[in-house]
C-alpha positions as CSV (number, residue, x, y, z in Angstrom):
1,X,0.0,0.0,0.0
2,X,1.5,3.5,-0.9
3,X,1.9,5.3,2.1
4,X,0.4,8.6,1.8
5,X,1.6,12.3,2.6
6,X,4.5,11.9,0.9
7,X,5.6,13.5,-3.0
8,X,7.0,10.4,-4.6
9,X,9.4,10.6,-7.4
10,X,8.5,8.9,-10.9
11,X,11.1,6.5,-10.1
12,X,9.4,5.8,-7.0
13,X,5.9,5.4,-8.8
14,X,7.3,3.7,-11.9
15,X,8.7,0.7,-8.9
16,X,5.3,0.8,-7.4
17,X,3.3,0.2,-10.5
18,X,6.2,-2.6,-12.0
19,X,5.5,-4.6,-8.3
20,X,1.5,-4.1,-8.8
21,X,2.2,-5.9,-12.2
22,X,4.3,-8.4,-10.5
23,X,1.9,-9.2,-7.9
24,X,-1.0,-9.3,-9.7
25,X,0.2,-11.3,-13.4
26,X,-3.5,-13.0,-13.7
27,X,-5.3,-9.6,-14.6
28,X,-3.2,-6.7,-14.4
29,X,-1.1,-6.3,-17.7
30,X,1.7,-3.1,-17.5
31,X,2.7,-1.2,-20.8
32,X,5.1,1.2,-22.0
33,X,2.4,3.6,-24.0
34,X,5.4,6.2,-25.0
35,X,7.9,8.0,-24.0
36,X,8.2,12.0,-23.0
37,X,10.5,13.7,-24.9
38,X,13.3,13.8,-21.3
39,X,13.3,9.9,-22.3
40,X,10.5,8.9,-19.4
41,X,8.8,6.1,-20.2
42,X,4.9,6.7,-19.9
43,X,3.0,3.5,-18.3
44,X,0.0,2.2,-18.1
45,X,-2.0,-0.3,-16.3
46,X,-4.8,-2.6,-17.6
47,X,-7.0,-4.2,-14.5
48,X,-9.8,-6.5,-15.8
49,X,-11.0,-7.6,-19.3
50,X,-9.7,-5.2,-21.9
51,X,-12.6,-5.6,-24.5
52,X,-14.8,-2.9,-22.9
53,X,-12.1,-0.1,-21.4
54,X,-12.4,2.7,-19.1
55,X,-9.5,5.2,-19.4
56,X,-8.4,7.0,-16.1
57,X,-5.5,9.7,-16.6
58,X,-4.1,12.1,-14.5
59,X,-0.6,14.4,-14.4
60,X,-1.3,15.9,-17.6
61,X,-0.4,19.2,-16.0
62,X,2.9,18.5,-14.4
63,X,2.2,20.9,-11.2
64,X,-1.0,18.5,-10.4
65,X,1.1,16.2,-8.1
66,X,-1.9,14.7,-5.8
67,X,-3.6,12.5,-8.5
68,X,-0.8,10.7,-9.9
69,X,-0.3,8.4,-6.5
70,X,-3.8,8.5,-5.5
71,X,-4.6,6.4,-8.7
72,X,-1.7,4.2,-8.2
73,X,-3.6,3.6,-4.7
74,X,-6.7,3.4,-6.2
75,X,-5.3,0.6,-8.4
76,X,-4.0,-1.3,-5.5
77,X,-6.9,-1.0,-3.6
78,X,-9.1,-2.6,-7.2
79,X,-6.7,-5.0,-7.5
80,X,-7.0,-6.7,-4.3
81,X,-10.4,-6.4,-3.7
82,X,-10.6,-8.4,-7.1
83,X,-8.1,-11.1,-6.1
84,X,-10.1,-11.4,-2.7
85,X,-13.5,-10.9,-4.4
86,X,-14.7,-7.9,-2.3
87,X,-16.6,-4.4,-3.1
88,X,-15.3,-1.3,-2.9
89,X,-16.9,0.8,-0.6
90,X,-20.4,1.8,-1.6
91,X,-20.6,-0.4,-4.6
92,X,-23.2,-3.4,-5.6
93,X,-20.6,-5.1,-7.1
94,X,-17.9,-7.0,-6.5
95,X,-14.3,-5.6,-8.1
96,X,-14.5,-9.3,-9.5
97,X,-18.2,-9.2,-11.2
98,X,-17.6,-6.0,-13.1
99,X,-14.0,-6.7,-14.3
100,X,-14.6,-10.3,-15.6
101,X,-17.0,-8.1,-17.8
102,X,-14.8,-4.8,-18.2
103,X,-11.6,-3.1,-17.9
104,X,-10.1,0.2,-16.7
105,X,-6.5,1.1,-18.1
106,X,-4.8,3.7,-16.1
107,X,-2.0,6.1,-16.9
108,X,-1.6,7.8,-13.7
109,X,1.4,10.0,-15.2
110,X,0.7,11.2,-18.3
111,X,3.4,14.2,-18.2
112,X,6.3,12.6,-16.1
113,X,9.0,15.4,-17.3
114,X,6.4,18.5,-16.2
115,X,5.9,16.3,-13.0
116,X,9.4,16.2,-12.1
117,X,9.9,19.9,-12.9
118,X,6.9,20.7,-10.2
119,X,8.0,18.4,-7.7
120,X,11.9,19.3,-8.0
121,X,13.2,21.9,-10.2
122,X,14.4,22.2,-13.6
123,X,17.4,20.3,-12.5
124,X,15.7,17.5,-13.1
125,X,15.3,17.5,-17.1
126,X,18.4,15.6,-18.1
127,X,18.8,17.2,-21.7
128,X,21.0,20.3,-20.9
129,X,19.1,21.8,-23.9
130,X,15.5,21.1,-23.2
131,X,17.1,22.3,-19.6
132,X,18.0,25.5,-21.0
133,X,15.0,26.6,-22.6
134,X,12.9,25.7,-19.9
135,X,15.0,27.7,-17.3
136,X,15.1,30.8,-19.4
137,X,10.7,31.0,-19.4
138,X,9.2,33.1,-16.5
139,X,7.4,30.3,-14.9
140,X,8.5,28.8,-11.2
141,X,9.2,25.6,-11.7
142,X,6.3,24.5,-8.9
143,X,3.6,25.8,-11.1
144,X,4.7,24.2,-14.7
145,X,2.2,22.8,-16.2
146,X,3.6,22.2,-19.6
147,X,6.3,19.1,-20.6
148,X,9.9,19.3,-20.9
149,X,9.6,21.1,-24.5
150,X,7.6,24.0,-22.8
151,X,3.9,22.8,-24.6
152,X,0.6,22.6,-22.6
153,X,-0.3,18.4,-23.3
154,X,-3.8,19.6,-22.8
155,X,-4.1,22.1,-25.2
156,X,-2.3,19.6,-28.0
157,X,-4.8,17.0,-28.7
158,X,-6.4,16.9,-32.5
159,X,-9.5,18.3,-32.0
160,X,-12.2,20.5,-33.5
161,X,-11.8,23.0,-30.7
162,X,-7.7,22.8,-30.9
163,X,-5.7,26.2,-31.2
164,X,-2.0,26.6,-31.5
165,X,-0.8,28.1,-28.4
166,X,2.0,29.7,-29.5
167,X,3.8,30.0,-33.1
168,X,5.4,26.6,-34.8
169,X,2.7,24.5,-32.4
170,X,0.8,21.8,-33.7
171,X,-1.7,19.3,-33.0
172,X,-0.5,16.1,-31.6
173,X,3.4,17.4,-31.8
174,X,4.0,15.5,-28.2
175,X,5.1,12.5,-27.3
176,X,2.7,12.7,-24.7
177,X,-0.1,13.4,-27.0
178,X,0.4,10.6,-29.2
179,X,1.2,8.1,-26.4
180,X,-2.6,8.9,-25.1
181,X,-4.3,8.9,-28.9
182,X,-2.4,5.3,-29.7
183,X,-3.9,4.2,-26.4
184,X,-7.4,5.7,-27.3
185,X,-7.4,3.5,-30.7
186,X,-5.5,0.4,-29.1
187,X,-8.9,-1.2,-28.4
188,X,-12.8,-0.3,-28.1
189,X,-13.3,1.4,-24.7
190,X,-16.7,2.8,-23.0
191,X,-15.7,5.8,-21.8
192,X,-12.6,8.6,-20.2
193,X,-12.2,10.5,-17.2
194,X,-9.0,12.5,-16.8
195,X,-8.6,14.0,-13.3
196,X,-7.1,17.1,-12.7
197,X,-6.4,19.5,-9.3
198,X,-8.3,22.6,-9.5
199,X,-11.8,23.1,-8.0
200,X,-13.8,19.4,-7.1
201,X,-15.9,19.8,-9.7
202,X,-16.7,17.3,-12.2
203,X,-17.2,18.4,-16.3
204,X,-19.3,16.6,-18.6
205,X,-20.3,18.7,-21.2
206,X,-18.8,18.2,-24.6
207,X,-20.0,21.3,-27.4
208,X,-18.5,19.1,-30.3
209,X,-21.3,16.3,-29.2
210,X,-24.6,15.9,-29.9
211,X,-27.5,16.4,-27.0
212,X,-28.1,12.4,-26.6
213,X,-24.7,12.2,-26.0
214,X,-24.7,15.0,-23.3
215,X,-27.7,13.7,-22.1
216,X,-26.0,10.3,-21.6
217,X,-22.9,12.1,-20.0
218,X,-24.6,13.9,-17.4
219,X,-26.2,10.9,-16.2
220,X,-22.9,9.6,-15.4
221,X,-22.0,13.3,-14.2
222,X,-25.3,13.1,-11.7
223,X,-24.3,9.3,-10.4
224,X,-20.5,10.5,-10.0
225,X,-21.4,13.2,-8.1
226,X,-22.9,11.3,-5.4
227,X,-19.7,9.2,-5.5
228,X,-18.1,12.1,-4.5
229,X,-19.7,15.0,-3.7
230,X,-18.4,17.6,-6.4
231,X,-20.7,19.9,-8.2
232,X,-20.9,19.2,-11.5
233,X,-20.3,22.0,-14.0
234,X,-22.3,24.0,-16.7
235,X,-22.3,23.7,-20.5
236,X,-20.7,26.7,-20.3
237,X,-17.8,25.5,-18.5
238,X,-16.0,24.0,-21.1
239,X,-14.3,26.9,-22.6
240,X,-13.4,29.5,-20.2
241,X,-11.2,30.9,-22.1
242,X,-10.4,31.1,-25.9
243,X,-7.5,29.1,-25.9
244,X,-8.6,26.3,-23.6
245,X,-9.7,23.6,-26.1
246,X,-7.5,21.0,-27.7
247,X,-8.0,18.9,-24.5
248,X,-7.5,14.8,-24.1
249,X,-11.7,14.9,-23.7
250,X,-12.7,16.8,-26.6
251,X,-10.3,14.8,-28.6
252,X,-11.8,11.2,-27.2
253,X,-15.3,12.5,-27.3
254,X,-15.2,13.4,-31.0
255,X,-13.1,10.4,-32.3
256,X,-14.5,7.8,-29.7
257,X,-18.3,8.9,-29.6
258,X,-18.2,7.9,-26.0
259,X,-18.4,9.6,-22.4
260,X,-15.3,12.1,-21.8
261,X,-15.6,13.2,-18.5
262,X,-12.7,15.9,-16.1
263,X,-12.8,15.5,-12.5
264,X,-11.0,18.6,-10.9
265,X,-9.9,16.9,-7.6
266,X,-8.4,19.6,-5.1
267,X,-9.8,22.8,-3.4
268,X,-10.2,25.5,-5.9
269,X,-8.1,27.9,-3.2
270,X,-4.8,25.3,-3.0
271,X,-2.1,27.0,-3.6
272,X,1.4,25.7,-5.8
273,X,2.9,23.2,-4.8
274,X,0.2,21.4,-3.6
275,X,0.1,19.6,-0.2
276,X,0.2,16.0,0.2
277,X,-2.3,16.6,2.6
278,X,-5.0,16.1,-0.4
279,X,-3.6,13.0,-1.2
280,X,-5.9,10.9,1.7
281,X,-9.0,13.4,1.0
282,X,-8.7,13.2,-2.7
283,X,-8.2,9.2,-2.2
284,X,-11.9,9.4,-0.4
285,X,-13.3,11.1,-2.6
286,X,-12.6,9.6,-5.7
287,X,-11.8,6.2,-4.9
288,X,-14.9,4.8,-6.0
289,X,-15.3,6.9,-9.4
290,X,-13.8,4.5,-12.1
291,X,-15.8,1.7,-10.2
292,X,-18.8,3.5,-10.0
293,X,-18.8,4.3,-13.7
294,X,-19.0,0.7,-14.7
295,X,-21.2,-0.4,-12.1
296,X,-23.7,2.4,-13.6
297,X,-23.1,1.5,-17.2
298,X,-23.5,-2.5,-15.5
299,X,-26.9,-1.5,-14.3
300,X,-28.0,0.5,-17.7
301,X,-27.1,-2.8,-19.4
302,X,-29.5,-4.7,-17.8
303,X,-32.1,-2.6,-17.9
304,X,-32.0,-2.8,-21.5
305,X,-32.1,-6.5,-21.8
């Protein structure tokens, strides 16, 4: 069990998922998906049957440091409960039942270079020249959000609502990008949720989408807010800002025609570098989300029979 309170180091978190794999060989199945562009490899970790996925990401924005470990703890916490053929708290079903049926693949660090950066300093790039352009940008290093080549991941994805951030950008130029679109066309999935750190709120609504499919979305919105008591967010919540599109859910909404759902995790007040003491309340919040989602679609699937 990852103890918590503590900022672990991708090393630290790379060993932790590699023993997961190693003590769980029957149904959890490890992966490389890519590589950031500091020569990190970016993992992944498939619990359950991987004909019908759920993606779970988080650390897209390097300076979000709580998620990252509190899904390596959720995965620990699935993957027992399936060996010993509990529930997780609050559930109908047993980790088991649903996972004979489904599978959730996380990447709990999608942005392993920006991660490093927020956790310890620019130091930590390893290519003196990525090093050097990074250093000379007025940004502390605890509040990068971007990866080691200075781009935001989330604003990168090729989407309709996708806009270059600054001159030479382009869509899916990351290594981080197209790690996460190879893994969204690996194999059919039933939905997304990417978790960030800004607000406990949860964000459903897609304006690329049809209504049916918002509909269907904040159904799962409603049910996942009584998971974990966030408010859930407004249609017109999606694009604060002009530049805020080109996310990793507007891209997997559009391609994948299935639910893309953000969960801000943290109090919208936290301030830079956040404290692991969100780690145990953002565990207890959220620990039952990717769960929950395929418990709910479980239920909707037997009401159509």
């Amino acid at each position: 069990m990852c103890a918590m309170e503590k900022i672990y180091t991708y090393e630290e978190m790379y060993a932790r998922m590699q023993k997961l794999a190693g003590q769980y060989p029957r149904f959890i199945h490890l992966d490389a998906i890519g590589t950031s562009h500091d020569n990190r490899e970016i993992l992944s970790l498939t619990l359950g049957n991987p004909r019908k996925t759920l993606f779970c990401t988080s650390g897209i924005h390097g300076r979000e440091s709580i998620n990252p470990i509190v899904l390596i703890q959720i995965m620990e916490n699935y993957a027992q409960a399936y060996r010993e053929n509990l529930p997780i708290q609050g559930q109908p079903y047993t980790v088991y039942e649903l996972l004979r049926g489904y599978g959730i693949c996380f990447v709990p660090l999608v942005n392993p270079d920006g991660y490093e950066i927020a956790c310890r300093g620019f130091e930590r790039i390893r290519d003196p020249k990525l090093r050097q352009a990074l250093e000379a940008q007025d940004v502390p290093a605890r509040e990068w959000k971007c990866n080691a080549r200075g781009v935001d991941i989330n604003r990168n994805f090729p989407c309709r609502s996708y806009r270059p951030q600054r001159d030479g950008d382009a869509p899916a130029s990351e290594n981080e990008t197209k790690a996460l679109v190879r893994l969204f066309n690996s194999c059919d999935s039933i939905g997304y949720v990417d978790f960030h750190s800004r607000g406990k709120i949860i964000y459903y609504y897609r304006h690329a989408m049809s209504s049916d499919y918002n509909a269907y979305s904040l159904q799962l919105a409603k049910y996942l807010q009584g998971l974990s008591h966030y408010e859930i967010g407004g249609e017109d919540d999606e694009f604060l800002t002009p530049g805020s599109g080109g996310n990793s859910v507007n891209y997997y909404s559009e391609v994948m025609k299935m639910p893309a759902l953000t969960v801000e995790t943290v109090e919208e007040a936290a301030s830079f570098p956040l404290h692991t003491k969100y780690q145990k309340e953002t565990y207890e919040e959220i620990h039952c989300i990717p769960l929950g989602i395929l418990a709910q679609i479980a239920v909707w699937a037997e009401e159509l029979v």
